[in-house]
C-alpha positions as MATLAB code, in Angstrom:
seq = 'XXXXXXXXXXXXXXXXXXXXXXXXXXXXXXXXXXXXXXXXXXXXXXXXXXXXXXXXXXXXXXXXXXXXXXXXXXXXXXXXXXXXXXXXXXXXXXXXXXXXXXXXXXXXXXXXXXXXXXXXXXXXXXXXXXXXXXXXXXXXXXXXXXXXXXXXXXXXXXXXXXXXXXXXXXXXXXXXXXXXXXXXXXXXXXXXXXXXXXXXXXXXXXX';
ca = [
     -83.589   69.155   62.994;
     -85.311   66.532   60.995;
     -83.235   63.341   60.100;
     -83.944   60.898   57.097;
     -81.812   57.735   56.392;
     -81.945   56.628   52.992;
     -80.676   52.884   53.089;
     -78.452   52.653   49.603;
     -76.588   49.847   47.688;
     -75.457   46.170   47.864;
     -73.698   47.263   51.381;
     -76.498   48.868   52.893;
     -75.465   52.225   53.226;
     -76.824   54.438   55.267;
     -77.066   57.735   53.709;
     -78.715   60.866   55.428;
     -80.656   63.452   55.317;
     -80.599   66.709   57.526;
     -83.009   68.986   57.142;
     -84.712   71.799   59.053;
     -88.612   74.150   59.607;
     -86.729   76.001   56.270;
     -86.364   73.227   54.251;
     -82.703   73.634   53.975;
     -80.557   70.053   54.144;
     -77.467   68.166   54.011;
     -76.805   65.140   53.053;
     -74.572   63.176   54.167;
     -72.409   60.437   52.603;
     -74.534   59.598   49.114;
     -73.234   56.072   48.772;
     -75.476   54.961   45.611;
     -78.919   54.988   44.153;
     -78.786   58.530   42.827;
     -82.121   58.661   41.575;
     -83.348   57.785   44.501;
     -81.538   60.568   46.566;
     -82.885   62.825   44.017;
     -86.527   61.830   44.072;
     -86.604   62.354   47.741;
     -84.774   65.666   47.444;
     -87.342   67.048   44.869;
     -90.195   65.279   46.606;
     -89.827   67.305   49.924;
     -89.016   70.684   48.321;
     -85.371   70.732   50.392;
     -82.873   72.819   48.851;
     -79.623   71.653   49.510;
     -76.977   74.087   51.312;
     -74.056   70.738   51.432;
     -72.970   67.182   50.944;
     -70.579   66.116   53.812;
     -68.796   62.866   53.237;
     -67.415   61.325   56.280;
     -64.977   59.219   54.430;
     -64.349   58.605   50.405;
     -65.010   55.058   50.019;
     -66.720   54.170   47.038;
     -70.010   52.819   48.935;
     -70.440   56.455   50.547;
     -69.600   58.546   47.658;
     -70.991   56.873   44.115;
     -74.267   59.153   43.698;
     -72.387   62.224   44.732;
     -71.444   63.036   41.353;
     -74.932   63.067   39.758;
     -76.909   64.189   42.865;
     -74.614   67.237   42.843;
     -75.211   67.565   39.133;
     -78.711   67.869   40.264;
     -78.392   70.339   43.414;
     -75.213   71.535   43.273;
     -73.564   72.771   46.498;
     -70.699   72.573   48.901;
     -68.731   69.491   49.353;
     -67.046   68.731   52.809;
     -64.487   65.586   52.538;
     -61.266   65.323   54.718;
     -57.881   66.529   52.309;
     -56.728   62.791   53.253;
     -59.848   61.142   51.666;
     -60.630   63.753   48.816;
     -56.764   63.215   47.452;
     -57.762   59.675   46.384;
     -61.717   59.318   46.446;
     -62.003   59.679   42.974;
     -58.426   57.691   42.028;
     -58.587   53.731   40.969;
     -57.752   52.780   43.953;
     -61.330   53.643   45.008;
     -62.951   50.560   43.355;
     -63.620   48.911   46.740;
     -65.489   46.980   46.733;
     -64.022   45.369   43.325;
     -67.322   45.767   41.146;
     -67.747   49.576   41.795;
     -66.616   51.997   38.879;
     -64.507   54.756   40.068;
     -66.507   57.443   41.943;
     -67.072   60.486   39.631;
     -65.263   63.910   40.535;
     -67.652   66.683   41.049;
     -66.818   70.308   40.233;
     -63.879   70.995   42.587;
     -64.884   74.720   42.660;
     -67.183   73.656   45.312;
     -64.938   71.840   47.706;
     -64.441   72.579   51.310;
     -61.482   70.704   53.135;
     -62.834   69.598   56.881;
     -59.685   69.827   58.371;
     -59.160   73.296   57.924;
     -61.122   74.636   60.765;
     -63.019   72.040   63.870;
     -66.287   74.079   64.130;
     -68.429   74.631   60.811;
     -71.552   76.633   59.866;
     -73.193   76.116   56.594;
     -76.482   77.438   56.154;
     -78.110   76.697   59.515;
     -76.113   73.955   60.759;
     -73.327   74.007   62.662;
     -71.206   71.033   63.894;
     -67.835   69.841   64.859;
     -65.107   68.275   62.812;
     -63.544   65.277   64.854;
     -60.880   63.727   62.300;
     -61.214   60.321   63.372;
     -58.817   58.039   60.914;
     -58.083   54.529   61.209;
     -61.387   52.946   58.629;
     -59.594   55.322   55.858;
     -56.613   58.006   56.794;
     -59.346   60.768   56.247;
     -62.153   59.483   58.188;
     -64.340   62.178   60.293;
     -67.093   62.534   62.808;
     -69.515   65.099   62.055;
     -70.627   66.288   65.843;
     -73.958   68.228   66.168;
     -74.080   69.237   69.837;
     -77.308   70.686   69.484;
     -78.842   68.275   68.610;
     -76.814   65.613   70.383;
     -76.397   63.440   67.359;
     -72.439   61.991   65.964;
     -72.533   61.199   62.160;
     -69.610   58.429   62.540;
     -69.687   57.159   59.740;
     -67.520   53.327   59.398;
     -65.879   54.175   62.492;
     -68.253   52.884   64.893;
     -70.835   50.288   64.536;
     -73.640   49.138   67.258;
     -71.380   46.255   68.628;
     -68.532   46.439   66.976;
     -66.279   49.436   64.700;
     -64.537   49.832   61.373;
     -62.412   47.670   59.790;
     -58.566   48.390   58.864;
     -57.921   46.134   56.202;
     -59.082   47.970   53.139;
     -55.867   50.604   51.698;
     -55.368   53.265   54.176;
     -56.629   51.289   57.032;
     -54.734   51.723   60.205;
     -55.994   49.676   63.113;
     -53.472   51.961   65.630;
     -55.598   55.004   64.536;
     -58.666   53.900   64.667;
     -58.578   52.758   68.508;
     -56.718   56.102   68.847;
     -59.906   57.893   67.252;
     -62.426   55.130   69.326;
     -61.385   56.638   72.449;
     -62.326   60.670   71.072;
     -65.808   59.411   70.620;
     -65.707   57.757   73.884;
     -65.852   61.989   74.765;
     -68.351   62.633   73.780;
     -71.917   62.583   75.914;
     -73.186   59.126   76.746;
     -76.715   60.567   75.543;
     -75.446   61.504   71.475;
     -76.922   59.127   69.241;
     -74.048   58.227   66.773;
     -75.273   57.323   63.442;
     -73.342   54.753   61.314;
     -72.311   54.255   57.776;
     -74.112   50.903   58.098;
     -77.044   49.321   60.716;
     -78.796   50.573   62.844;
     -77.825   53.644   65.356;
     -76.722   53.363   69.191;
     -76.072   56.001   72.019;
     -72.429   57.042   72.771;
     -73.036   55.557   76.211;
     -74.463   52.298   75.137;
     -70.911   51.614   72.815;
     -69.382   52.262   76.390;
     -70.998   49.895   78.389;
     -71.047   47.048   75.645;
     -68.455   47.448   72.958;
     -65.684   45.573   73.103;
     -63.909   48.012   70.610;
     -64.629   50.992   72.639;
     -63.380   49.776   76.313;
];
């Protein structure tokens, strides 16, 4: 599996790219610059089987509407998150516009089963709340890789202060990923990725 992070927005999102020999993807959490999602889409040929959102706030979702416009296809988002990602109460931070609703005919509640297959990629659904009451891990075993989203960071971990935060859950949901191999590479919502392992030997937050 071939991985591509597109680096979006004033908060330096990181949104991604999955892709395989086929030239099926997903993508993963399409914070902002639509256009730019799309040129790379249509630039590489990939036809595009989902959009999995590890959590609904506005930096991770904004270009969702439109790129889905574009390719339409599944969308995977937590029932906790998707009940108010596209509410007011989504303008955080302060200058974003309220995320867009896509067609709902196309959505696909994560919680409703922990192992998913869609197209050729199957992973496992770890609901890991505490950034946002929805928040989940997207675990490819396979390929030894964590999508985390704002859970985890290199060094550090979500924060709990935004609406829905909970700072009990989220060092409730810290110690799932601590689980998980030492070798998986967990890629963040923001900066730069780490190794399961490395978090365990030198994150405060995940001790």
């Amino acid at each position: 599996m071939k991985i591509d992070c597109l680096v979006t927005g004033a908060y330096q999102e990181n949104c991604y790219i999955l892709s395989n020999e086929q030239q099926e993807a997903v993508v993963v959490d399409p914070g902002e610059n639509a256009n730019e999602i799309i040129d790379f889409i249509t630039h590489h040929g990939l036809s595009i089987t989902a959009y999995l959102c590890t959590h609904a706030h506005a930096d991770h979702i904004s270009a969702l509407h439109e790129v889905h416009t574009q390719f339409p296809a599944h969308i995977a988002m937590h029932t906790l998150d998707w009940n108010w990602a596209f509410d007011e109460i989504n303008q955080s931070p302060p200058y974003y516009a309220t995320p867009m609703q896509p067609d709902t005919e196309t959505y696909l509640a994560l919680e409703t089963q922990p192992q998913w297959s869609i197209g050729s990629f199957e992973f496992e659904v770890i609901h890991t709340p505490g950034h946002t009451p929805g928040s989940c891990t997207l675990y490819f075993s396979a390929d030894h890789i964590a999508l985390v989203g704002d859970t985890l960071f290199k060094g550090s971990c979500g924060r709990t202060d935004l609406p829905g935060g909970n700072a009990v859950h989220l060092k409730e949901s810290l110690k799932k990923l601590r689980n998980l191999p030492p070798e998986t590479t967990a890629l963040s919502g923001h900066g730069e990725s780490t190794t399961i392992g490395h978090e365990i030997n030198t994150n405060f937050y995940m001790r």
